[in-house]
C-alpha positions as CSV (number, residue, x, y, z in Angstrom):
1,X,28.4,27.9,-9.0
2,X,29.6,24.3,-9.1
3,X,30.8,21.9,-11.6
4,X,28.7,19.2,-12.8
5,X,31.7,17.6,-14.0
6,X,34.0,18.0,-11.0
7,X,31.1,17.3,-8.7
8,X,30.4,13.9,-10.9
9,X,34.2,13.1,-10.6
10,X,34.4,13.6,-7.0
11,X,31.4,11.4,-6.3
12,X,29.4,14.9,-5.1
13,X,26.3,14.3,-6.8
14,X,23.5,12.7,-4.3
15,X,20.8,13.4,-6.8
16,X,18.5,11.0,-4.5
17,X,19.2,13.4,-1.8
18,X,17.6,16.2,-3.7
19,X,14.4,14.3,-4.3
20,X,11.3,16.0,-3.0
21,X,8.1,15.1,-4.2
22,X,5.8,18.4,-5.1
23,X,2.3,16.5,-4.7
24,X,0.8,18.2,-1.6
25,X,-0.8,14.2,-0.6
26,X,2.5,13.2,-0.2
27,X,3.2,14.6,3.5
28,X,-0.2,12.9,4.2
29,X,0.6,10.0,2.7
30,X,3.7,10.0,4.8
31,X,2.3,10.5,7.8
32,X,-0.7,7.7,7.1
33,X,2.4,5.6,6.7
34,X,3.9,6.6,10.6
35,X,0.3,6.4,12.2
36,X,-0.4,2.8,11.1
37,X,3.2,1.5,11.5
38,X,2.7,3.0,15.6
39,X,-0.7,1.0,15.3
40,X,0.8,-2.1,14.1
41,X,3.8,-1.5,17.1
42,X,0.8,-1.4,19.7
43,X,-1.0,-4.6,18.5
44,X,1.6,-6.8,17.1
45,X,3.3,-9.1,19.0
46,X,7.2,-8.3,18.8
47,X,8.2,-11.0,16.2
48,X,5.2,-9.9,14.1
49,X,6.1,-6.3,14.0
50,X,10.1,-7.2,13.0
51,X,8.2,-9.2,10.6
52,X,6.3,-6.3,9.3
53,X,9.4,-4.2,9.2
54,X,11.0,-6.6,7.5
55,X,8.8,-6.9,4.7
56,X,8.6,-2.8,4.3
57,X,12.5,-2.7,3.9
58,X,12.5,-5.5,1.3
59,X,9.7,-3.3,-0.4
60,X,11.8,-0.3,-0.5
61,X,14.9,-2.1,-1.6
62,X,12.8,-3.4,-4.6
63,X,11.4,0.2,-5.2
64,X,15.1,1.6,-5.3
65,X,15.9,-0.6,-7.5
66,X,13.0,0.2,-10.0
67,X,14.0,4.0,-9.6
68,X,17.1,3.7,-10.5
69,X,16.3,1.5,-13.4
70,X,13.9,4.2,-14.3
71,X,16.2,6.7,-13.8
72,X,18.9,5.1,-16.4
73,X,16.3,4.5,-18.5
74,X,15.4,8.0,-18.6
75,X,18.5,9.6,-18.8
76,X,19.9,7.4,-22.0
77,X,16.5,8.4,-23.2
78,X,17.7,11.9,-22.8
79,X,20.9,11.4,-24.1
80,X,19.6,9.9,-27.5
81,X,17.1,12.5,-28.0
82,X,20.2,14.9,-27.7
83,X,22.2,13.1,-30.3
84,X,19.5,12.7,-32.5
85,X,18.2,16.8,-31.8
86,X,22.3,18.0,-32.5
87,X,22.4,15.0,-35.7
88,X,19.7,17.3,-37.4
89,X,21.0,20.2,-39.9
C-alpha cells in the first residue's frame, strides 16, 4: 500500500488521472462529441475547423480551471468540517 504522504511529496498524486465519470451517458456523450467534431472536419473549410478547435481547447482550459477551483473549494470544505467534527468533545 502506498503513502499518501510520500506520494504527495514526490509529486505522485495525478488525482485528475483517476477521474472517471460513473454516469453510463457519459461514453455516449463522448462519442456524440467525436461524431460531430468528424462532421464539422468534412464540411468546414480548414481555417474554420482550426477555428472550431480552437474555441473547444479555450473551453476546456476554462473548465479546468473551474474544477480545480471546485476542487479546492471542496477539499478546505473538507478540511474545516474535520476541525470542527475533532473540535467537538
Amino acid at each position: 500500500m502506498s503513502n499518501l504522504i510520500e506520494d504527495l511529496f514526490h509529486g505522485n498524486l495525478r488525482l485528475d488521472e483517476s477521474i472517471h465519470p460513473e454516469q453510463e451517458e457519459y461514453q455516449e456523450i463522448n462519442r456524440q462529441i467525436s461524431d460531430l467534431m468528424q462532421d464539422y472536419k468534412t464540411q468546414l473549410t480548414d481555417n474554420e475547423y482550426d477555428a472550431l478547435e480552437q474555441l473547444i481547447d479555450l473551453i476546456g482550459q476554462s473548465t479546468s480551471m473551474y474544477v480545480e477551483a471546485a476542487f479546492e473549494q471542496g477539499f478546505r470544505t473538507g478540511g474545516r468540517l474535520m476541525i470542527e467534527v475533532l473540535a467537538k468533545p
